[in-house]
C-alpha positions as protocol buffer text, in pm:
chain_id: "A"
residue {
  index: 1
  type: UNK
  ca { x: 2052 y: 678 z: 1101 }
}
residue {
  index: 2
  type: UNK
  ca { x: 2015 y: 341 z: 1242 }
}
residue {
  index: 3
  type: UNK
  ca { x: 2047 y: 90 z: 967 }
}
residue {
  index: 4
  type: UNK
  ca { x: 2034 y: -247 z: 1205 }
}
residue {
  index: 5
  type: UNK
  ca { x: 1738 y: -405 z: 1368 }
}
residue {
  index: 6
  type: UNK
  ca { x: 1719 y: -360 z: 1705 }
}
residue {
  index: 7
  type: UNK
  ca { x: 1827 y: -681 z: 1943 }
}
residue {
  index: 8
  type: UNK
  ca { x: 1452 y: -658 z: 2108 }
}
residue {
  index: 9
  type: UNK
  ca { x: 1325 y: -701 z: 1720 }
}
residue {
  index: 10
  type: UNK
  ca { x: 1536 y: -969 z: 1666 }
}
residue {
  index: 11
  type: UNK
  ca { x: 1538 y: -1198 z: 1986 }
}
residue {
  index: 12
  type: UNK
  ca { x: 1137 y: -1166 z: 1944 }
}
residue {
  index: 13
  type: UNK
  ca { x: 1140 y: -1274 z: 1549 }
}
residue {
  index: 14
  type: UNK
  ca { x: 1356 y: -1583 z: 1633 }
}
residue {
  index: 15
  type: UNK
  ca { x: 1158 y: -1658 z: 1946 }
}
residue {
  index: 16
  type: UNK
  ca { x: 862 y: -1662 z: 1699 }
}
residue {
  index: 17
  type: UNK
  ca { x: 1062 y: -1928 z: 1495 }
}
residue {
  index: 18
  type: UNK
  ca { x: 777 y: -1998 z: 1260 }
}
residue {
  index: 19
  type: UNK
  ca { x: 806 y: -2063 z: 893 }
}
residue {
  index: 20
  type: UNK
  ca { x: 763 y: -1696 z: 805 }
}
residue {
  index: 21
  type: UNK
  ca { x: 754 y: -1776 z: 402 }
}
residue {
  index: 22
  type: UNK
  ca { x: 353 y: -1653 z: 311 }
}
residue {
  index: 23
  type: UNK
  ca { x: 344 y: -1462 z: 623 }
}
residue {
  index: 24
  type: UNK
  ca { x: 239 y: -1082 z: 634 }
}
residue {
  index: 25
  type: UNK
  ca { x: 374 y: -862 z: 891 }
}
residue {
  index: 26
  type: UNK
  ca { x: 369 y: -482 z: 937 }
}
residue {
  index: 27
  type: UNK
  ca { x: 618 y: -213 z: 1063 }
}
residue {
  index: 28
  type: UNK
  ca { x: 426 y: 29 z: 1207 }
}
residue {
  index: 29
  type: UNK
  ca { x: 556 y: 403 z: 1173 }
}
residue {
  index: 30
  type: UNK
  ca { x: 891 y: 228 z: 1006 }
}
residue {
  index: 31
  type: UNK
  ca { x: 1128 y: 523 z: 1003 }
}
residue {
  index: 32
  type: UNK
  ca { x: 1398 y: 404 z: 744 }
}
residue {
  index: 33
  type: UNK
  ca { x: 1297 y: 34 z: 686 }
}
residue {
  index: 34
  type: UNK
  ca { x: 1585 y: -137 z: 892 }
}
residue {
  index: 35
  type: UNK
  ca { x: 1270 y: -355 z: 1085 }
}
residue {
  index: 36
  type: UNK
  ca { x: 1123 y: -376 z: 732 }
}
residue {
  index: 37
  type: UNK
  ca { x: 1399 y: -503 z: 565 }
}
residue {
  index: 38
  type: UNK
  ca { x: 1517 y: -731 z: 906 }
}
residue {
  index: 39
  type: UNK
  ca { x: 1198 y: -927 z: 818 }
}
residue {
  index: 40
  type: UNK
  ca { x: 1198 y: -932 z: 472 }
}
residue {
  index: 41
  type: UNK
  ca { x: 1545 y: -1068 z: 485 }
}
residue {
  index: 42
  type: UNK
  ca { x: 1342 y: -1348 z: 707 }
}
residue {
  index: 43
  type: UNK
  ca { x: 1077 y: -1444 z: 426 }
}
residue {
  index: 44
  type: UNK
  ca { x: 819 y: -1221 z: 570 }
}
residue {
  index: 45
  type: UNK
  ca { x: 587 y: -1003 z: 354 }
}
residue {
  index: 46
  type: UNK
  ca { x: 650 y: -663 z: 483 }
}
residue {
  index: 47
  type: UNK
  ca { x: 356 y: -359 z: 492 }
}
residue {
  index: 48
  type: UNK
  ca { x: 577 y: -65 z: 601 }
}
residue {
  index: 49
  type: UNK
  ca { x: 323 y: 234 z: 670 }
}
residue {
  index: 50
  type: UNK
  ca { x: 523 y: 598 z: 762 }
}
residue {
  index: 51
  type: UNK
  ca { x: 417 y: 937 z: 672 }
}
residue {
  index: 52
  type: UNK
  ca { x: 748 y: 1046 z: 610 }
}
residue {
  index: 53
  type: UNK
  ca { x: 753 y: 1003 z: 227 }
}
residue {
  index: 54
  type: UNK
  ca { x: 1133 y: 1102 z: 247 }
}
residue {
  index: 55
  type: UNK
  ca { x: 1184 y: 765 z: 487 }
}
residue {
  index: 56
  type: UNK
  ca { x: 995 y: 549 z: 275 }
}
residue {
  index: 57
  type: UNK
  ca { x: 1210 y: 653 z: -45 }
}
residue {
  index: 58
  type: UNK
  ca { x: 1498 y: 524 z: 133 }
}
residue {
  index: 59
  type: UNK
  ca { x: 1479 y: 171 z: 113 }
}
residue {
  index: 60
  type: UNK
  ca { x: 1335 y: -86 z: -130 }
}
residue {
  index: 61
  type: UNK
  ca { x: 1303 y: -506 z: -123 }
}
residue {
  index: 62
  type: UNK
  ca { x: 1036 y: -702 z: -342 }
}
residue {
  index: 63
  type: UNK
  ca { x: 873 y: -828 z: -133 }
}
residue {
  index: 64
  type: UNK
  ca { x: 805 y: -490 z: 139 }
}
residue {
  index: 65
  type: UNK
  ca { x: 528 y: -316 z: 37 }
}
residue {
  index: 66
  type: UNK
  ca { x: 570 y: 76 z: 123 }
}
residue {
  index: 67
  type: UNK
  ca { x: 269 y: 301 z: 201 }
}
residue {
  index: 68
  type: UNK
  ca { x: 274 y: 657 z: 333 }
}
residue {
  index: 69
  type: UNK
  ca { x: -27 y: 694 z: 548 }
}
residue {
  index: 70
  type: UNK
  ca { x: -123 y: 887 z: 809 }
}
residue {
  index: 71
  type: UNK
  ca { x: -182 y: 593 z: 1090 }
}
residue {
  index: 72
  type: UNK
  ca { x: -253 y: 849 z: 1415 }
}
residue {
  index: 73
  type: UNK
  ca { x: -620 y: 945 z: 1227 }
}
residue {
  index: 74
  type: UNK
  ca { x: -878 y: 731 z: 1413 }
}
residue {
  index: 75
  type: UNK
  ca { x: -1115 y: 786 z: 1134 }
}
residue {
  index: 76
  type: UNK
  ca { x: -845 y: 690 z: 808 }
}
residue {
  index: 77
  type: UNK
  ca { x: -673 y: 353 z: 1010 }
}
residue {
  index: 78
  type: UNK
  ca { x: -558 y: 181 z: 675 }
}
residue {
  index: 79
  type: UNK
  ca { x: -604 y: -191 z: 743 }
}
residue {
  index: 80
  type: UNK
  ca { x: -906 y: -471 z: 807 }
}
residue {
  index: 81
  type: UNK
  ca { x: -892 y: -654 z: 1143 }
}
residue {
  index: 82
  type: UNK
  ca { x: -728 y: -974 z: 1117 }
}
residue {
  index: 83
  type: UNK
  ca { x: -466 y: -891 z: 867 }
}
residue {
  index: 84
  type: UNK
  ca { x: -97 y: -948 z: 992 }
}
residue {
  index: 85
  type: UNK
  ca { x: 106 y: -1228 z: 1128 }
}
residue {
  index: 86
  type: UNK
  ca { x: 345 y: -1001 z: 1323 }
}
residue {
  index: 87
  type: UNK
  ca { x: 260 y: -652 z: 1389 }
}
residue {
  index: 88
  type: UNK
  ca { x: 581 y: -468 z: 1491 }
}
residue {
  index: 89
  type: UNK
  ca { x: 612 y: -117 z: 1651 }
}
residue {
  index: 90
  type: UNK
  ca { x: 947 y: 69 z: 1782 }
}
residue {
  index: 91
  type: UNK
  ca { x: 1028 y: 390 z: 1909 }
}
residue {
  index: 92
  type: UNK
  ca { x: 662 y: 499 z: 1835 }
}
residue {
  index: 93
  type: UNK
  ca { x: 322 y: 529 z: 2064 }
}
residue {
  index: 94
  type: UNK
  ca { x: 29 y: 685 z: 2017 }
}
residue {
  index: 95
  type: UNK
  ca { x: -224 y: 530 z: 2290 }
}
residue {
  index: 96
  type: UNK
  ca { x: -530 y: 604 z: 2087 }
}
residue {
  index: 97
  type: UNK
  ca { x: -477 y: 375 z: 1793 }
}
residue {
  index: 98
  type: UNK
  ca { x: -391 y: 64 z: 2030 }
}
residue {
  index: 99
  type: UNK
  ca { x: -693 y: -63 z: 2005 }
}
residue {
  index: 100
  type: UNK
  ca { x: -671 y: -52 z: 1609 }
}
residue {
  index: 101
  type: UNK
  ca { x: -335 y: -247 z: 1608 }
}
residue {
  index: 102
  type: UNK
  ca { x: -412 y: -541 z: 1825 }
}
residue {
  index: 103
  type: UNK
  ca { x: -746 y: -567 z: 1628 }
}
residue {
  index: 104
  type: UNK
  ca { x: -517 y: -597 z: 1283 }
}
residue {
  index: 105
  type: UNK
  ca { x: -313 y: -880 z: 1413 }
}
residue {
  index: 106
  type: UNK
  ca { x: -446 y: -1220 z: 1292 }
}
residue {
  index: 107
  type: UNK
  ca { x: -590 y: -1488 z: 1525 }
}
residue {
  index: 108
  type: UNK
  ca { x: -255 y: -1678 z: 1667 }
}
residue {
  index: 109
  type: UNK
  ca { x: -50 y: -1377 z: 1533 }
}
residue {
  index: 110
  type: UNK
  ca { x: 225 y: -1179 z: 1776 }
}
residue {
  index: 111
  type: UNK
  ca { x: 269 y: -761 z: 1878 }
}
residue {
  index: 112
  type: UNK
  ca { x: 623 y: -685 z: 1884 }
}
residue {
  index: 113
  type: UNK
  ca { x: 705 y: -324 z: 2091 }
}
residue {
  index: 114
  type: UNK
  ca { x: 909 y: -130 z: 2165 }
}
residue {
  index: 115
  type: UNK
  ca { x: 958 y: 219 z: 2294 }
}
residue {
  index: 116
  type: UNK
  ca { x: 1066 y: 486 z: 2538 }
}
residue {
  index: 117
  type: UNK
  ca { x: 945 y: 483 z: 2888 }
}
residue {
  index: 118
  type: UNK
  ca { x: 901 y: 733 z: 3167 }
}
residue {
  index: 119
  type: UNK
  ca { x: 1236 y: 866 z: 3267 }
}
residue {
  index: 120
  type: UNK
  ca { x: 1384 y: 866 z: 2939 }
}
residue {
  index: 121
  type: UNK
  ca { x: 1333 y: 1264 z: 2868 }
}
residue {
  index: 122
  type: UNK
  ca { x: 1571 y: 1317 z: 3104 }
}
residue {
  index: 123
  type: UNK
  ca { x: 1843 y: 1110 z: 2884 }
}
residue {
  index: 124
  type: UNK
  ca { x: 1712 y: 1214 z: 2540 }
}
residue {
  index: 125
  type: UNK
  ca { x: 1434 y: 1229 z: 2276 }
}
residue {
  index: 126
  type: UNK
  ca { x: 1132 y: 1203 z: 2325 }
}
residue {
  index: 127
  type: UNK
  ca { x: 1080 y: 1458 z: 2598 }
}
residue {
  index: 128
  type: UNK
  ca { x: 731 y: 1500 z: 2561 }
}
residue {
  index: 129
  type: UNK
  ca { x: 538 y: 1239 z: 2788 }
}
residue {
  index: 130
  type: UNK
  ca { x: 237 y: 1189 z: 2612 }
}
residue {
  index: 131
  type: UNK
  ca { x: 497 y: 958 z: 2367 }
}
residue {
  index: 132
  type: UNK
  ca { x: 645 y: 754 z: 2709 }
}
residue {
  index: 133
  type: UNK
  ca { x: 489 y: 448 z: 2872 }
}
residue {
  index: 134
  type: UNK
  ca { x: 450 y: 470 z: 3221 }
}
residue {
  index: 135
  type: UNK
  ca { x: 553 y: 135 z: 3392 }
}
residue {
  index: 136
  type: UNK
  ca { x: 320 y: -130 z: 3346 }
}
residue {
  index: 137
  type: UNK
  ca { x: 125 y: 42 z: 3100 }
}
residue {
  index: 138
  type: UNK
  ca { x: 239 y: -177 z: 2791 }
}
residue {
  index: 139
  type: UNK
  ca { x: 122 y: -482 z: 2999 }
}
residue {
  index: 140
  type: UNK
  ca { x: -200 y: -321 z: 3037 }
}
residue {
  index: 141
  type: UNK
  ca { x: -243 y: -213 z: 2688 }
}
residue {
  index: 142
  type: UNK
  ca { x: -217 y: -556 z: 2591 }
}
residue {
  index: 143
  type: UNK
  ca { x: -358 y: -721 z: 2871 }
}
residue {
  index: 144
  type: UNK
  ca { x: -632 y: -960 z: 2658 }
}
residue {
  index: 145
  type: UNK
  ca { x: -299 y: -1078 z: 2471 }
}
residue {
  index: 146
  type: UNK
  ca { x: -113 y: -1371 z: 2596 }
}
residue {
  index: 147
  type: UNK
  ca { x: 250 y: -1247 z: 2703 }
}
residue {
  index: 148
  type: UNK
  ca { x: 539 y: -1420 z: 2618 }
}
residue {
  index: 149
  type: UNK
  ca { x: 768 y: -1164 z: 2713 }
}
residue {
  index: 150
  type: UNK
  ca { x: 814 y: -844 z: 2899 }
}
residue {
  index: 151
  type: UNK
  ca { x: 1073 y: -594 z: 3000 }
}
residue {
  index: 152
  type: UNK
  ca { x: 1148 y: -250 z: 3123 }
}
residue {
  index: 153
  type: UNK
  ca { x: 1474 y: -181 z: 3040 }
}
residue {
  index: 154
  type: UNK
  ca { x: 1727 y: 138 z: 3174 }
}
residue {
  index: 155
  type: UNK
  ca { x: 2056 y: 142 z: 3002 }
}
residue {
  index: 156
  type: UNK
  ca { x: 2325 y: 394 z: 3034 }
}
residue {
  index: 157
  type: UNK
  ca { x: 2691 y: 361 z: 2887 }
}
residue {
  index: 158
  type: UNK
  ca { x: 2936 y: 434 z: 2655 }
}
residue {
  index: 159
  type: UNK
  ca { x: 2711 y: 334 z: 2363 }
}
residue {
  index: 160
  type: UNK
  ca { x: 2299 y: 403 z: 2431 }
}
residue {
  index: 161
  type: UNK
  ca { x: 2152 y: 590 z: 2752 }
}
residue {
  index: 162
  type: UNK
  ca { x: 1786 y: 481 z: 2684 }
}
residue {
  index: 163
  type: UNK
  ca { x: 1480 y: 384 z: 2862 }
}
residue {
  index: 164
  type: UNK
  ca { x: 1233 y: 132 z: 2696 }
}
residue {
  index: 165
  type: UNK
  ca { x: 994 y: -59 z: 2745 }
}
residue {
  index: 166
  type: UNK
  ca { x: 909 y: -424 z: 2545 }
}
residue {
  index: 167
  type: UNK
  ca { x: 673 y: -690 z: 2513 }
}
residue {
  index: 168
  type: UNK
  ca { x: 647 y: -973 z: 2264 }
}
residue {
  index: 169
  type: UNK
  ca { x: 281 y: -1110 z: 2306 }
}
residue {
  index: 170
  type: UNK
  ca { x: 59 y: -1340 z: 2103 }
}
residue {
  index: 171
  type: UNK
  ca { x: -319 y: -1293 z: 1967 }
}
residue {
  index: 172
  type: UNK
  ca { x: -508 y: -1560 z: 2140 }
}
């Protein structure tokens, strides 16, 4: 289990470099909380949604909220447009609830994401390609968003053989 924030998560959160003290954000499908607790750890009041009950039991802060929700249900999406600061997603994608997450994030408020791309089932999990972005498709998912940054990423070495893809983006 991956206990550290990813570098994507963090280069974006300092890049965002605002007071973060009375801000909301929320992890999206948070696994084991190391996002959750990244921000937390950076004044941020933390929604972490997962329907893993047995992930959500695994970490606790004040100030991170935990809620075990199923957030792929079109017809049970949990939150009120407008609602978060940051809305951060890795290593998760489910196309049909896009629309739902940019609507969530607050006027002026960023989309941090991150996950596998096309080519990556040949290096590991996920193999299934309905959960990989084909290129350019993150841009176009977000494409009424102002982008502040963008990557598709291949890495392959000793330590990781991933491929992702990653955009930090702001709700204009």
């Amino acid at each position: 289990m991956i206990k550290e924030a990813s570098n994507w998560v963090k280069f974006c959160v300092n890049t965002i470099n605002e007071a973060s003290s009375n801000r909301i954000a929320l992890d999206l499908a948070c696994g084991s909380g190391r996002h959750s607790i990244f921000l937390s750890n950076r004044g941020y009041k933390v929604i972490s949604v997962d329907l893993n009950f047995y992930y959500l039991s695994s970490f606790y802060k004040d100030n991170i909220f935990r809620i075990r929700a199923d957030i792929e249900n079109l017809y049970t999406w949990p939150f009120k447009d407008s609602s978060f600061d940051v809305i951060l997603v890795t290593n998760f994608l489910n196309r049909l609830i896009f629309k739902n997450i940019k609507g969530a994030i607050k006027k002026n408020g960023y989309l941090i994401y991150e996950t596998f791309g096309e080519g990556h089932e040949k290096l590991g999990s996920p193999k299934n390609k309905n959960y990989l972005l084909r290129k350019d498709e993150l841009l176009k998912l977000t494409h009424n968003m102002s982008l502040i940054y963008y990557e598709e990423v291949k890495v392959i070495n000793f330590e990781a053989r991933f491929i992702k893809h990653r955009i930090l983006c702001k709700n204009v």
